[in-house]
NULO-931042 format. One record per residue (C-alpha): residue in one letter; x, y, z. Coordinates in pm, whole numbers, plus 50000, padded with zeros to 5 digits. Each point is the difference from the previous one (the first is absolute). Layout:
N
(pt A (X Y Z))
...
//
This chain:
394
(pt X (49467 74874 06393))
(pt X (49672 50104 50061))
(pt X (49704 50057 49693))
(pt X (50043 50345 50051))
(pt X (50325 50043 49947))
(pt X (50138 50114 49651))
(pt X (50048 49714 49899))
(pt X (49632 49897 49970))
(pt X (49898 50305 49881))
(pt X (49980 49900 49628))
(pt X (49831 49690 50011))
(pt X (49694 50143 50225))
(pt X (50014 50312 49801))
(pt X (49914 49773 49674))
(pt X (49718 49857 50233))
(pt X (49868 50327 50101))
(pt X (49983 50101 49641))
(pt X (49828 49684 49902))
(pt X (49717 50026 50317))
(pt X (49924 50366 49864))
(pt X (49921 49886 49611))
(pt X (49631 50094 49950))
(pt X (49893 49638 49984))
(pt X (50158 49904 50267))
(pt X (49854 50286 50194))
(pt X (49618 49941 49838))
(pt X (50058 49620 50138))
(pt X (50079 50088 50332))
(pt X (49742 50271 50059))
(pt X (49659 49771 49787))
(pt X (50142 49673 50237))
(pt X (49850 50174 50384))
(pt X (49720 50100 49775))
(pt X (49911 49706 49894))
(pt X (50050 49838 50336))
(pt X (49607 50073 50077))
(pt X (49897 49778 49704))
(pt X (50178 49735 50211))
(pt X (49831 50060 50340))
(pt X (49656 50044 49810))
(pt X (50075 49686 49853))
(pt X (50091 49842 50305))
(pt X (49694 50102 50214))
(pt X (49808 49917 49731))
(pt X (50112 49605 49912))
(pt X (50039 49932 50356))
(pt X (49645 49980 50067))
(pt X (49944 49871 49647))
(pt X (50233 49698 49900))
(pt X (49870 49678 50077))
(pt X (50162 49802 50272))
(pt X (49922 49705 50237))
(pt X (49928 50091 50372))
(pt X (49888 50250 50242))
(pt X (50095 50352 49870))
(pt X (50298 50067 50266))
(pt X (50140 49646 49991))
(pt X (50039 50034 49565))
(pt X (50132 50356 50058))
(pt X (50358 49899 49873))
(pt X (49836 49797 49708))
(pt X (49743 50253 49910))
(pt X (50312 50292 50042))
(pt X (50239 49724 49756))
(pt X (49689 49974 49763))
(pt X (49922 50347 49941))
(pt X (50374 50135 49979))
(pt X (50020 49959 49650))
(pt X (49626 50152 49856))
(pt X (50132 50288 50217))
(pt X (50332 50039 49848))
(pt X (49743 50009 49648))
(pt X (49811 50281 50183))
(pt X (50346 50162 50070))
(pt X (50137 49964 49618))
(pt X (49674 50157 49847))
(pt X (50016 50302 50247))
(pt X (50364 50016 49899))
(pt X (49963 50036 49709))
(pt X (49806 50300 49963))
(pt X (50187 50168 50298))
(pt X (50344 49906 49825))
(pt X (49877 50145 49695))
(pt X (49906 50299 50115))
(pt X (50315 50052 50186))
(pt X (50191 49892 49712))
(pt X (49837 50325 49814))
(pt X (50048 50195 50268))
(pt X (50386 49952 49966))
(pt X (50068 49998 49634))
(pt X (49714 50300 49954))
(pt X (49815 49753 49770))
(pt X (49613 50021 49975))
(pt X (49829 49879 50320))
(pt X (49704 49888 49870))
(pt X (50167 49873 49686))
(pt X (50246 49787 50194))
(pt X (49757 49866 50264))
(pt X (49729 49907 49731))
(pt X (50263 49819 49785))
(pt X (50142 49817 50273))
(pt X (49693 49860 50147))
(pt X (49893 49919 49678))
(pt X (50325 49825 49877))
(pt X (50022 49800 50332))
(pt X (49608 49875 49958))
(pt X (50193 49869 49710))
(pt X (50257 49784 50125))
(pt X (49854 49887 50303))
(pt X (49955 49628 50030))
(pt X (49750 49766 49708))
(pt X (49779 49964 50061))
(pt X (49774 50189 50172))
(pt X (49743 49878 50271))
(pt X (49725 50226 50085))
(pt X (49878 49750 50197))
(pt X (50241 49908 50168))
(pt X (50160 50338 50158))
(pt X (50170 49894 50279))
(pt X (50174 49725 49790))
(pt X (50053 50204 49713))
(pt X (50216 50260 50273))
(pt X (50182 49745 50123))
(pt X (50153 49951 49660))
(pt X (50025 50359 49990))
(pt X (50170 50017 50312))
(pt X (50351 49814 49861))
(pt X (50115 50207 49743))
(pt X (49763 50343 50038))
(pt X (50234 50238 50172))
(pt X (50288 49865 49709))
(pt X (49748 50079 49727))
(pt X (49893 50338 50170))
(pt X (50333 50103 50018))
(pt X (50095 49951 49629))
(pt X (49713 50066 49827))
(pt X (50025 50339 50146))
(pt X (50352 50070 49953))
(pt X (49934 49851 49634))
(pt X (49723 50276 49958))
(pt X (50172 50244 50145))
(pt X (50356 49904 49830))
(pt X (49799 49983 49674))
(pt X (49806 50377 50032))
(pt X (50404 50161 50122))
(pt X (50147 49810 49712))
(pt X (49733 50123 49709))
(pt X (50013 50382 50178))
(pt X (50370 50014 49910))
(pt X (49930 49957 49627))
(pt X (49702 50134 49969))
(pt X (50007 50292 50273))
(pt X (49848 50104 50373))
(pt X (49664 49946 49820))
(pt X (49663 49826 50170))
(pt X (49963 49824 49646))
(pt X (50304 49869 50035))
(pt X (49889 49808 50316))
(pt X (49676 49863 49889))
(pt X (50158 49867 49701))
(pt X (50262 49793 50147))
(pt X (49757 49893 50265))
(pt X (49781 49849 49711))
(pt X (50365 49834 49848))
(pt X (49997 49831 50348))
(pt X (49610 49884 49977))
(pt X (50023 49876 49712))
(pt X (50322 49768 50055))
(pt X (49805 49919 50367))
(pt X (49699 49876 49819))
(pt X (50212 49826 49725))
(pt X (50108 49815 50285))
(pt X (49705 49957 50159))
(pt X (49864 49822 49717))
(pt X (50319 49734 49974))
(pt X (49917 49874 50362))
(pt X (50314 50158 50114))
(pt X (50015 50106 50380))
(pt X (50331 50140 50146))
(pt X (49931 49862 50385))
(pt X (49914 49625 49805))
(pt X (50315 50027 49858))
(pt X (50213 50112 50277))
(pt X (49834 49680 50201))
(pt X (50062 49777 49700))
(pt X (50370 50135 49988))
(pt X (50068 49916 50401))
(pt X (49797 49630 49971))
(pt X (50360 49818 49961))
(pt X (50092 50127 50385))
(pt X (49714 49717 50099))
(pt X (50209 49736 49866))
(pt X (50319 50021 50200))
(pt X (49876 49836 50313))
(pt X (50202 49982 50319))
(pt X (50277 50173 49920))
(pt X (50232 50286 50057))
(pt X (50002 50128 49659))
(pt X (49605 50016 50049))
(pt X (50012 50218 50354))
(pt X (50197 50196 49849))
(pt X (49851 50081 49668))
(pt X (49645 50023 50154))
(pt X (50120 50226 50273))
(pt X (50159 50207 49705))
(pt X (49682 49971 49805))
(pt X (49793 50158 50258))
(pt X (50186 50281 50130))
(pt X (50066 50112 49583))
(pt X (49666 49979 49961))
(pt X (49972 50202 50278))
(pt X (50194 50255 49928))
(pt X (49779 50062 49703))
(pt X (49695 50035 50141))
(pt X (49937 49634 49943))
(pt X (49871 49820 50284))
(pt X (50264 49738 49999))
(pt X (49827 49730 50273))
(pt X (49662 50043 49796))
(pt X (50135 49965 49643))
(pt X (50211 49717 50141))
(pt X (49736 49800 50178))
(pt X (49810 49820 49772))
(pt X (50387 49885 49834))
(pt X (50167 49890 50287))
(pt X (49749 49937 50346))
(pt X (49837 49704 49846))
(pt X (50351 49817 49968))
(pt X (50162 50143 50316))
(pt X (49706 49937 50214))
(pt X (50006 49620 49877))
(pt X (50336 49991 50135))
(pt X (49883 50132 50311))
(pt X (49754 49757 50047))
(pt X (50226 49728 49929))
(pt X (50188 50178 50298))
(pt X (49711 49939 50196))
(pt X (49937 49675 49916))
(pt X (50361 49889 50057))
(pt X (49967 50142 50335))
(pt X (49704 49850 50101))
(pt X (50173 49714 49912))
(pt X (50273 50083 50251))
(pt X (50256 49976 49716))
(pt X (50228 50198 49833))
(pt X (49859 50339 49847))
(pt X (50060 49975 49565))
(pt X (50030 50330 49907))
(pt X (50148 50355 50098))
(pt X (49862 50182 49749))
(pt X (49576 50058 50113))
(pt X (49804 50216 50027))
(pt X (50049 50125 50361))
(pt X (50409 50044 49933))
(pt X (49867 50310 49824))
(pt X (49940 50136 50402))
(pt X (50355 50053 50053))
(pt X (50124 50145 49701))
(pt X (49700 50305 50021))
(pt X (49955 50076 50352))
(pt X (49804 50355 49930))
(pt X (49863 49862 49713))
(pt X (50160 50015 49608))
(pt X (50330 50176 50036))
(pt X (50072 49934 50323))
(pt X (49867 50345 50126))
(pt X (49946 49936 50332))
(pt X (50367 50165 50094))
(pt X (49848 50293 49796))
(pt X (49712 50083 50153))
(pt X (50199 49984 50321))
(pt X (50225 50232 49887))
(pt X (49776 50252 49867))
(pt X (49842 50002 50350))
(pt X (50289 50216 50114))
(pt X (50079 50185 49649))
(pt X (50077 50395 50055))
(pt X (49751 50032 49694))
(pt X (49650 50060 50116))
(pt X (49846 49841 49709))
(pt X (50200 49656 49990))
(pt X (49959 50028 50377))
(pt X (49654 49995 50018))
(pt X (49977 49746 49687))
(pt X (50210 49751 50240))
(pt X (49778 50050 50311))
(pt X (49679 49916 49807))
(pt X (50159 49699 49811))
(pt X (50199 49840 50280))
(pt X (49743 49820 50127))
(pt X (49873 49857 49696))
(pt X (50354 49911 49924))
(pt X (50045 49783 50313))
(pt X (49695 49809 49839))
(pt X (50170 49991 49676))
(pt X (49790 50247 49819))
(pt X (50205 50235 49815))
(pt X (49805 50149 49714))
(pt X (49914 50291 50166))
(pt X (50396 50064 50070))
(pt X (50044 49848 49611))
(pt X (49792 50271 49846))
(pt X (49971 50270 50275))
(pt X (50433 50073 50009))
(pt X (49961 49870 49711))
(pt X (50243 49745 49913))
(pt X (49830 49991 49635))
(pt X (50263 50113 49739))
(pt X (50238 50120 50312))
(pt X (50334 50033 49907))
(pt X (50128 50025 50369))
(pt X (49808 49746 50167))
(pt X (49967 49700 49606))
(pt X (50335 49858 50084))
(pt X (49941 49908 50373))
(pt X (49686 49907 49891))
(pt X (50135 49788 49817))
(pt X (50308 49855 50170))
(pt X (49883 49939 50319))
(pt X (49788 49717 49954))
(pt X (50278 49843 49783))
(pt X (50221 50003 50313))
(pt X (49729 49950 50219))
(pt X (49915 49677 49774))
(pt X (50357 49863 49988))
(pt X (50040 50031 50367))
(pt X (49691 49793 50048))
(pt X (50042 49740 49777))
(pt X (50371 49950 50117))
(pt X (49898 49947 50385))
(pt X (49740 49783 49874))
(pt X (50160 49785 49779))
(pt X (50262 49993 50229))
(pt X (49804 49860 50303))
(pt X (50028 50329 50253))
(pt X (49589 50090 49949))
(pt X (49729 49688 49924))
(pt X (49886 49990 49734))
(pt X (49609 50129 49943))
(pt X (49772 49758 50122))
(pt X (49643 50176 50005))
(pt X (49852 50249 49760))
(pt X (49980 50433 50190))
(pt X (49789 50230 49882))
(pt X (50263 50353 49913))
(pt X (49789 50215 50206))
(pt X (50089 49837 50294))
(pt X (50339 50211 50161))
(pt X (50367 49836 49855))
(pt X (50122 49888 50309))
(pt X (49682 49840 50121))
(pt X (49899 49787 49624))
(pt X (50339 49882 49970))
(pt X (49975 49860 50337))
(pt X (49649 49799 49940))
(pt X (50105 49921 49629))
(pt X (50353 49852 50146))
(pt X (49914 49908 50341))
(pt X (50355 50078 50060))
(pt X (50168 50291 50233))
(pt X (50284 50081 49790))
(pt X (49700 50119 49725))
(pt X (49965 50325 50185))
(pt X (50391 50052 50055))
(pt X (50004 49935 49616))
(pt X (49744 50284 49941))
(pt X (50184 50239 50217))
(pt X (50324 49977 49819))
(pt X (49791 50034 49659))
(pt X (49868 50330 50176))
(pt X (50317 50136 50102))
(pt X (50163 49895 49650))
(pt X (49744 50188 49842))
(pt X (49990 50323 50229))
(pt X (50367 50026 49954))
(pt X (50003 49968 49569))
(pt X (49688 50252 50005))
(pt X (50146 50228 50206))
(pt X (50194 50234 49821))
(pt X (49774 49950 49743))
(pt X (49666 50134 50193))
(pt X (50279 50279 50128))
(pt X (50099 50115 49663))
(pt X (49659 50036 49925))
(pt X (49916 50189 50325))
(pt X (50221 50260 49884))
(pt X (49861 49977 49649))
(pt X (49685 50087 50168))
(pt X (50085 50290 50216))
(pt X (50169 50121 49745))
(pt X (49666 50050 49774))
(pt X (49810 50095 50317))
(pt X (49867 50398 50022))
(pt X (50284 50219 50244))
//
């Protein structure tokens, strides 16, 4: 039975009713907004981070190195622009709202501060900013709705509940407390697993939640889990330098076959969108198809968005679980060699899990992945299609 059959009809309708909830809504429309904090950010670091070698050869390390302070860029402009759309929505005060918010998330940004250190100071910014833009704003804006029920549709009613919020920010503030610290603090015991499947799996889950969020999962996960899972990759290496037997499944570069697209496993999606019937999601797969061949998906991420989606979260989600299992089975099980050599993940699937292997059936491993993963998100990007037109002018 197909998704649009009768059948279906309640479950999507629940979704439908979810993706039009003001905040919801607000998210999606501050997120493509905020995108050009991103590419400012981008253009900007580029030429700015410090990195070893002539300017073109260090292009992926200068690109790696300023990804984050960017994503800081991004989380400031969102912010405001969230803010503001969050007002916009719940017919709050504009100015109010966007004031509070920017003030409340100077609050609970990452201790302490380094003036002179900016591009540093960003990068810390950049692993839990677009979580803390996102609820600090809904907080403000939750917290001016709730005080105008009791008190009335009145502009005092807004400015005092935005000060209720201030004050418990800067209470905060004061105790040291950062919410991005602790959400790093609270994923540090996914370093400790080591080479196992219970670790692919729960990092792969950890990063596409996080996603989902507005987190940027491979960011906030980085400093947790790369130094361990590049060690094991190096002892890869070394092992097969050593012409002997490779250690460890679990590295660094097995990550290249569960995200082919980049986090998600969006590559099938920005395929698909390609040839969508909607112009909008049409022309947002066009422009993003290329960079998802190179496994750069944050413009598809936050452009569709898949940020607080209710059609697209649970493919999202699920994919790279499958995508993971499949991987580590035909590994473990001797079909695909194990990872020898550390890839960078801008380099095409097929192609890095062919240098980090050295092995043939790498690429035949990646294909499957893709075509598991086009045919879960499928109905999926479908239902949402329709969503779309749906909400689209006659």
């Amino acid at each position: 039975m197909s998704l649009s059959s009768a059948a279906s009809k309640p479950w999507f309708a629940s979704c439908s009713s979810i993706a039009q909830a003001p905040p919801l809504l607000a998210v999606r429309e501050a997120l493509p907004w905020s995108l050009a904090g991103l590419a400012a950010g981008l253009a900007a670091f580029v030429a700015l981070v410090p990195a070893r070698g002539a300017f073109l050869s260090a292009a992926l390390t200068r690109i790696s190195l300023a990804e984050l302070p960017a994503f800081g860029v991004m989380a400031v402009a969102l912010a405001a622009i969230l803010a503001y759309r969050l007002a916009v929505r719940l017919n709050l005060s504009r100015a109010a709202v966007v004031a509070g918010t920017s003030c409340a998330f100077a609050l609970a940004l990452p201790r302490p501060f380094a003036p002179d250190d900016v591009l540093g100071y960003l990068h810390r910014v950049g692993e839990s900013g677009l979580f803390l833009a996102i609820v600090v704003a809904s907080i403000v804006a939750g917290a001016c709705t709730g005080l105008r029920r009791l008190a009335g549709p009145r502009i005092a009613a807004d400015g005092i509940a935005i000060v209720a919020v201030l004050v418990v920010a800067a209470t905060l503030y004061h105790l040291h407390f950062s919410l991005g610290n602790a959400l790093i603090a609270s994923l540090k015991p996914l370093g400790m697993l080591g080479d196992t499947y219970a670790a692919l799996i729960l990092i792969t889950l950890a990063e596409t939640l996080l996603w989902t969020f507005g987190i940027h999962g491979p960011a906030t996960l980085a400093a947790i889990v790369t130094p361990v899972y590049l060690t094991l990759q190096l002892q890869n290496t070394a092992a097969f330098s050593r012409h002997a037997a490779l250690p460890h499944i679990v590295v660094v570069s097995l990550f290249l076959f569960v995200f082919p697209g980049g986090a998600g496993a969006t590559l099938p999606v920005a395929a698909l969108l390609s040839f969508s019937k909607v112009q909008r999601l049409r022309k947002l797969g066009k422009l993003t198809i290329l960079p998802a061949i190179f496994n750069v998906n944050e413009p598809l991420i936050f452009g569709l968005p898949v940020v607080l989606n209710p059609y697209l979260a649970i493919p999202f989600t699920l994919v790279p679980l499958l995508l993971a299992t499949i991987t580590y089975a035909a590994v473990a099980h001797g079909f695909v060699a194990r990872a020898a050599l550390y890839v960078p993940s801008g380099i095409p699937s097929i192609a890095s899990t062919y240098l980090a292997t050295l092995d043939a059936r790498a690429a035949a491993l990646v294909a499957l992945n893709i075509a598991v993963a086009t045919a879960v998100y499928l109905p999926f990007v479908r239902a949402y299609e329709r969503h779309e037109a749906s909400r689209a002018p006659a």
